[in-house]
N, C-alpha and C positions, 0 to 999 in steps of 0.2 A: 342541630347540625351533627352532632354525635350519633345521635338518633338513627341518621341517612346514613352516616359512613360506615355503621354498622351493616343497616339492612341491604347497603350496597354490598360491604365485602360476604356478608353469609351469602348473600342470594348467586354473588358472580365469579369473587375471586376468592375468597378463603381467610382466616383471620391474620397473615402476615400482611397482608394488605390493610386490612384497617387499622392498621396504628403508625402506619407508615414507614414501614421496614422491608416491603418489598425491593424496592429501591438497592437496599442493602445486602437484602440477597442476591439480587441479580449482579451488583459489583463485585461481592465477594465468589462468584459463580465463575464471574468472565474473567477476572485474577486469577483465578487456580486454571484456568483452562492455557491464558495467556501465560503463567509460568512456566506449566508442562510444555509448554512447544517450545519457549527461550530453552530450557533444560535441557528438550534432545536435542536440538540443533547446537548448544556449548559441548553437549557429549560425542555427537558424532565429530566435529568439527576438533575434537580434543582425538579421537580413533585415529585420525587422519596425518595428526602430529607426530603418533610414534613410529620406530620403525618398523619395520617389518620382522627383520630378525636382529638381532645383534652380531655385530662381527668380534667372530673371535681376533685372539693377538695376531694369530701369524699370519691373516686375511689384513691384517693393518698392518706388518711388515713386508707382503707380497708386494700391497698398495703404494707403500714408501718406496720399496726398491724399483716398484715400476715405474716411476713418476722420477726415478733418479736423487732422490735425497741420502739414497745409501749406495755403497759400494758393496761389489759382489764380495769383499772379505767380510765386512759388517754385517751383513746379511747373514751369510752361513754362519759364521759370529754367534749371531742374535738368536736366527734359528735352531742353532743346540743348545742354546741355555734355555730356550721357552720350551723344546722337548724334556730337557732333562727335567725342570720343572714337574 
C-alpha cells in the first residue's frame, strides 16, 4: 500500500501528497488568501469611519452659534479668547 502511494505521488503529484499533507496545504493556502480579503475590507471600511478633515475650534463655535445654543455676546466672547490663544 505504501508502495502505490508512493509511485502514485512521484509519478502525478509530488511528495506533499504522499503523506498526506496536501490537504493541509491547500487549507493553509485558502486561510491566508480568505484573511487577506476580511483585512482589506475591515481597513477600507475603517477609511470610511474617519473624517475627512477635522474642524477646528472656531468651525465648532460658528456651528454652535448657527444652530442657536449661543448668543451673539458669547460668541464674540468666545471668539477673542480662541484668537488670543
Amino acid at each position: 500500500m505504501i508502495v502505490i502511494m508512493m509511485n502514485w505521488g512521484y509519478y502525478g503529484r509530488g511528495m506533499v501528497y504522499d503523506w498526506g499533507m496536501g490537504w493541509l496545504v491547500t487549507v493553509f493556502f485558502w486561510g491566508l488568501i480568505i484573511l487577506g480579503i476580511v483585512y482589506l475590507i475591515k481597513l477600507t471600511a475603517r477609511s470610511r469611519r474617519k473624517k475627512p478633515f477635522e474642524e477646528s475650534p472656531l468651525d465648532i463655535l460658528k456651528w454652535r452659534y448657527a444652530n442657536g445654543e449661543l448668543t451673539r455676546e458669547e460668541f464674540e466672547k468666545i471668539k477673542d479668547e480662541l484668537k488670543s490663544d
